[in-house]
C-alpha positions as CSV (number, residue, x, y, z in Angstrom):
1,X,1.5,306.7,-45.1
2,X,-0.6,310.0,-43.6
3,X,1.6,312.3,-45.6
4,X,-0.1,310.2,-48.4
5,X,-3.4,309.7,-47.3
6,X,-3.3,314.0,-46.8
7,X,-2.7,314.3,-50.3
8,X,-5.7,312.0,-51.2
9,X,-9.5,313.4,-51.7
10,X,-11.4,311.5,-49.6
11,X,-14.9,311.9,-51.3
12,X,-13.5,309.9,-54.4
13,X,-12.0,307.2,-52.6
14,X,-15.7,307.2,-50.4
15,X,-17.9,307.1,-53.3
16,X,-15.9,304.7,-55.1
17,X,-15.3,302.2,-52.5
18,X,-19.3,302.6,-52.4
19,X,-19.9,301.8,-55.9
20,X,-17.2,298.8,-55.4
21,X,-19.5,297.2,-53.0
22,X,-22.8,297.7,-55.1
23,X,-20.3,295.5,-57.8
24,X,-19.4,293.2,-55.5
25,X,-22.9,292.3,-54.4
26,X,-24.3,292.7,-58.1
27,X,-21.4,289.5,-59.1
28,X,-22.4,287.9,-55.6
29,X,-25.9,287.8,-57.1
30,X,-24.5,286.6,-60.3
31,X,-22.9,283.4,-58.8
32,X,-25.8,282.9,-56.6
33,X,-27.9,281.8,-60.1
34,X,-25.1,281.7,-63.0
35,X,-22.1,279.8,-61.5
36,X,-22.5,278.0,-58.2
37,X,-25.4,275.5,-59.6
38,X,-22.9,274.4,-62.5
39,X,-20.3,273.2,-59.7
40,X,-22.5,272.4,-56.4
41,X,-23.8,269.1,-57.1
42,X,-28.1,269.5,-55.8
43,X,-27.6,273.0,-56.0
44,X,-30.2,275.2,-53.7
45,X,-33.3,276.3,-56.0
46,X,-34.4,278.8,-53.7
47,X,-30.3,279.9,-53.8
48,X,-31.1,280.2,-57.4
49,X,-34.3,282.0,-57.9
50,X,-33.1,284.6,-55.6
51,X,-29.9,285.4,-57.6
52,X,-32.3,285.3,-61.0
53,X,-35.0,287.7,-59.5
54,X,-32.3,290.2,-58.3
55,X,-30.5,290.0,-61.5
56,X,-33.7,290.8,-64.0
57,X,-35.4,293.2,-61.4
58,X,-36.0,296.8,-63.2
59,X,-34.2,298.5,-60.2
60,X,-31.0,296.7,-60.3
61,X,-30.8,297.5,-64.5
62,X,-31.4,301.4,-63.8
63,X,-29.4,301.4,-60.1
64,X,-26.9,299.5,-62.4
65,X,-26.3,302.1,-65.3
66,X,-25.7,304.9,-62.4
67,X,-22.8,302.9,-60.4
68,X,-21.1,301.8,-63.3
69,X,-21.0,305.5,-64.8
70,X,-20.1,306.8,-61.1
71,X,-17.9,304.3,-61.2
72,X,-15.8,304.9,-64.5
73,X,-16.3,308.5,-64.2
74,X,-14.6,308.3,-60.6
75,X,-11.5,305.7,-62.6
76,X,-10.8,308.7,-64.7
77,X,-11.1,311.6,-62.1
78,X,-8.2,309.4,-60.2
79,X,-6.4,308.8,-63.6
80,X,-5.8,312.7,-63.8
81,X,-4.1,312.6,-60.2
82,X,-1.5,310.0,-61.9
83,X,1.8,310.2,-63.0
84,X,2.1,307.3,-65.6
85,X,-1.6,306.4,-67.0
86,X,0.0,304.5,-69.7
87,X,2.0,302.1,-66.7
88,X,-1.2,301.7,-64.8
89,X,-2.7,301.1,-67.6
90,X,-0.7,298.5,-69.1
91,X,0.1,296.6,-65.7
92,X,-3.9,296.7,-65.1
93,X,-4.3,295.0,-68.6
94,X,-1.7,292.0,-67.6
95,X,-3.7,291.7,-64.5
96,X,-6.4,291.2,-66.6
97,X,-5.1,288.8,-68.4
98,X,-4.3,286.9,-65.4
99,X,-8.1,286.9,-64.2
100,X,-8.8,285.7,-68.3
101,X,-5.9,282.9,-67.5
102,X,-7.9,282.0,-64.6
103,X,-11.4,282.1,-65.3
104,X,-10.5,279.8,-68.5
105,X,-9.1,277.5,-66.0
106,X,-12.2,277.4,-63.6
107,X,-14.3,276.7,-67.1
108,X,-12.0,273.7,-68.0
109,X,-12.7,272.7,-64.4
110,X,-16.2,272.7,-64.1
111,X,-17.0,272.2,-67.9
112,X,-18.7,275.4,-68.3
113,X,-16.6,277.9,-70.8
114,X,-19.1,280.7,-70.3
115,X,-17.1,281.4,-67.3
116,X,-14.2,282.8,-69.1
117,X,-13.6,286.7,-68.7
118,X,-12.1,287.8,-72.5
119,X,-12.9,291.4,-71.9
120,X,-14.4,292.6,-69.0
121,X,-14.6,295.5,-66.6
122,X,-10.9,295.6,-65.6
123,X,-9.9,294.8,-69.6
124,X,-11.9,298.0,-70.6
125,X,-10.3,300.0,-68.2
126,X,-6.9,298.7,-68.6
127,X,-7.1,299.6,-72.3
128,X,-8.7,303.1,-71.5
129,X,-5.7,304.1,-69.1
130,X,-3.3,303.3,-71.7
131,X,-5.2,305.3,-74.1
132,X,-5.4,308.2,-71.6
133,X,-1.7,307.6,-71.0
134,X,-1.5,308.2,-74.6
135,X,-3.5,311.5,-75.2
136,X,-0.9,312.5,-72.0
137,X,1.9,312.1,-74.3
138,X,0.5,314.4,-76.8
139,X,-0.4,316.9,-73.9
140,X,-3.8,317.0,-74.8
141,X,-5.7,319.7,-73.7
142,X,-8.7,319.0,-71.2
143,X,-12.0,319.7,-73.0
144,X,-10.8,317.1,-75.7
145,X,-10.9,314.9,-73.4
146,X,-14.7,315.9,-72.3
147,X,-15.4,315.6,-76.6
148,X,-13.8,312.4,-77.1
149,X,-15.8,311.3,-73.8
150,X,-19.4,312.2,-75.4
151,X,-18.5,311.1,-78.9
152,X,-17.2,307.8,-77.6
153,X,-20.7,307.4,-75.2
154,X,-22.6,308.3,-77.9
155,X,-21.2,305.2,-80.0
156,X,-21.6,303.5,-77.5
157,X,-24.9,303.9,-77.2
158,X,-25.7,303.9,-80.8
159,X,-24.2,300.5,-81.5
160,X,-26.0,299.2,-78.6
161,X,-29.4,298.9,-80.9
162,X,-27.4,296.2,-82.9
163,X,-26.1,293.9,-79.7
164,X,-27.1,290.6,-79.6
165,X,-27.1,289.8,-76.6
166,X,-25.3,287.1,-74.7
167,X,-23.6,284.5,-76.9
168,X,-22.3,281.4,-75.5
169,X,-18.8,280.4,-76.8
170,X,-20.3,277.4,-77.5
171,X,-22.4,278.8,-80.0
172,X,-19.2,281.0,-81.3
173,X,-18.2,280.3,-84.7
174,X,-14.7,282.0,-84.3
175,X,-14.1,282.7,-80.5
176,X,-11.8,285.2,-81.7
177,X,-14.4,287.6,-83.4
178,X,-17.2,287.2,-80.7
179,X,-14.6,288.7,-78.4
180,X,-13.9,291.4,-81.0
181,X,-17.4,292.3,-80.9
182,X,-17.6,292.2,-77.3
183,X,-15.1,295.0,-77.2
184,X,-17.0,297.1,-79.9
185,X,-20.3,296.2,-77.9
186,X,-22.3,294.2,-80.7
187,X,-22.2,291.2,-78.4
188,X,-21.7,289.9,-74.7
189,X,-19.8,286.8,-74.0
190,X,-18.2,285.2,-70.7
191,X,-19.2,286.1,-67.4
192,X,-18.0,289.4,-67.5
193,X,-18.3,291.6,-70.7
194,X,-17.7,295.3,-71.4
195,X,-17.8,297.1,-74.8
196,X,-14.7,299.9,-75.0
197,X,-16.7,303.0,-76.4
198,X,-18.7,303.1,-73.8
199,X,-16.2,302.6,-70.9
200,X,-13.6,304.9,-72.4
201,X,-16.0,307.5,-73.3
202,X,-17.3,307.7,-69.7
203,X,-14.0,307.5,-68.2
204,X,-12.5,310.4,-70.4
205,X,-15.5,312.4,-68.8
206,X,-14.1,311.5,-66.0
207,X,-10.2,312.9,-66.6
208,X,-12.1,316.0,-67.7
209,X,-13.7,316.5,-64.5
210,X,-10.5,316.0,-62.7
211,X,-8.8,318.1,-64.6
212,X,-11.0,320.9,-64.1
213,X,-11.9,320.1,-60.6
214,X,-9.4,318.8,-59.2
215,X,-6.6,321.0,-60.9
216,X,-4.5,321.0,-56.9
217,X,-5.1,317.4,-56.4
218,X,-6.8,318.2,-53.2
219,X,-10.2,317.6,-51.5
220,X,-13.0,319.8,-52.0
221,X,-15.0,318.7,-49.5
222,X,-13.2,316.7,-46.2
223,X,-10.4,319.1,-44.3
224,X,-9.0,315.9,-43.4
225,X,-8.6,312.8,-44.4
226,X,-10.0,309.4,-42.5
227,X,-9.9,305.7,-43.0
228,X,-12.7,303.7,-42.9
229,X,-14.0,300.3,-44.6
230,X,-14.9,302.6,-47.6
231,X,-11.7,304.8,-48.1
232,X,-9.8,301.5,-47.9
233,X,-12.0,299.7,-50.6
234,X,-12.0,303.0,-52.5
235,X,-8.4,303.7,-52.6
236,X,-7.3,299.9,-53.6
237,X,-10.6,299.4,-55.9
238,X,-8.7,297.7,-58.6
239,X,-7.1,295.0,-56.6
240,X,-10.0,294.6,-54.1
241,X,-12.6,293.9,-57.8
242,X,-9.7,292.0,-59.3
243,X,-9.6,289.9,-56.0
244,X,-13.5,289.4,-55.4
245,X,-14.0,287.9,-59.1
246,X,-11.8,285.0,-57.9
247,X,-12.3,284.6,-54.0
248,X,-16.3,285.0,-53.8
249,X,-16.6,282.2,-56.1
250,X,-14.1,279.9,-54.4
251,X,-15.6,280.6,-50.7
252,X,-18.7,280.2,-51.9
253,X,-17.9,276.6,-53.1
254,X,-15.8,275.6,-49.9
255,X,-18.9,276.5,-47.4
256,X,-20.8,274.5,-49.6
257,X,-18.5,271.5,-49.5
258,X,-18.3,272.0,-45.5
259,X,-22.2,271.8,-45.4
260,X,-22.0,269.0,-47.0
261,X,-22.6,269.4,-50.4
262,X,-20.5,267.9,-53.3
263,X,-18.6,269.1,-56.8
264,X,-20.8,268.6,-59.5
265,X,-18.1,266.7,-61.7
């Protein structure tokens, strides 16, 4: 395990483990005002205005742009220290279909479909490993990576004048193609929705900068390498978000049931 941790550098797994807990508290937030009141039965208002302030406050939108670029940027530094992007990539993506099985389950539960995850953050970067993995295969050379990274941000952004905004599933004439436009980034849909241009785009910046940075897989900044609540969220990011979407909600609802609250069936 230290002959592993040696060959790790420690200010990615730092900063990411960072940005993982700005995430985590951002979907905390989320629950506070967009879940919790459809399943606690005389839900707290205050509960809920607090969630709803910190979710529309202009700080959290800009803070929020920064941590997710750090964030994808960070997925695809990491991506360029791996063997098999195209595995990682493609056992990521049936994880995330697991959290999809799930969160459909929770919305047949509670009544509210909105709750379903179609393609969100670990979808987008499950599909942008396996394209990485891809561009591998074809030993692509590194400053396509950074070109294909700007191009793809730049659609990103560009399409992003002709989102809708959120659309409710109930509202969806074909479930199908609101989830196709989720991916493309014309629409937002479930309680967890990423567009692909953008997310690949950022994370191919990211492989570049690995690749040019971190050419010896070795840390350019820590001699050595130490654990901490950080490092350890860092270096299992993936599970630790996968885990979070499912177990905030779900201890969230049990306190509530052992102050005495009830299910709002």
């Amino acid at each position: 395990m230290k002959e592993k941790l040696k060959n790790r550098a420690m200010e990615l797994d730092l900063i990411r483990g960072f940005a993982v807990v700005l995430m985590m508290f951002d979907h905390l937030m989320y629950d506070f005002w967009g879940l919790l009141p459809s399943v606690i039965k005389d839900y707290p208002l205050n509960l809920r205005l607090l969630g709803l302030d910190y979710w529309y406050w202009d700080v959290r939108r800009v803070v929020r742009i920064g941590v997710i670029f750090l964030f994808f940027a960070l997925t695809g530094i990491c991506s360029s220290f791996s063997r098999s992007n195209l595995g990682r990539g493609s056992k990521l993506f049936a994880v995330a279909m697991v959290l999809t099985a799930a969160t459909w389950g929770a919305s047949f539960f509670t009544g509210n479909p909105n709750m379903t995850i179609a393609f969100g953050v670990l979808h987008a970067i499950a599909v942008s490993l396996i394209l990485v993995g891809i561009l591998e295969k074809l030993h692509t050379n590194k400053w396509v990576y950074l070109a294909l990274g700007a191009v793809l941000v730049g659609f990103g952004i560009w399409i992003a004048q002709y989102n809708v905004g959120f659309v409710s599933y109930k509202n969806a004439e074909n479930v199908f193609a609101l989830v196709g436009k989720t991916v493309l980034g014309l629409a937002e849909c479930g309680s967890d929705s990423f567009d692909l241009p953008t997310t690949a785009g950022q994370i191919f910046i990211g492989v570049f900068l690995g690749k040019q940075f971190y050419g010896e897989r070795k840390s350019l900044v820590f001699k050595a390498y130490h654990n901490n609540p950080l490092t350890f969220i860092g270096r299992h990011s993936l599970i630790v978000y996968f885990a979070h979407q499912v177990l905030f909600p779900v201890l969230a609802v049990l306190v509530f049931l052992c102050m005495g609250y009830e299910l709002a069936l």
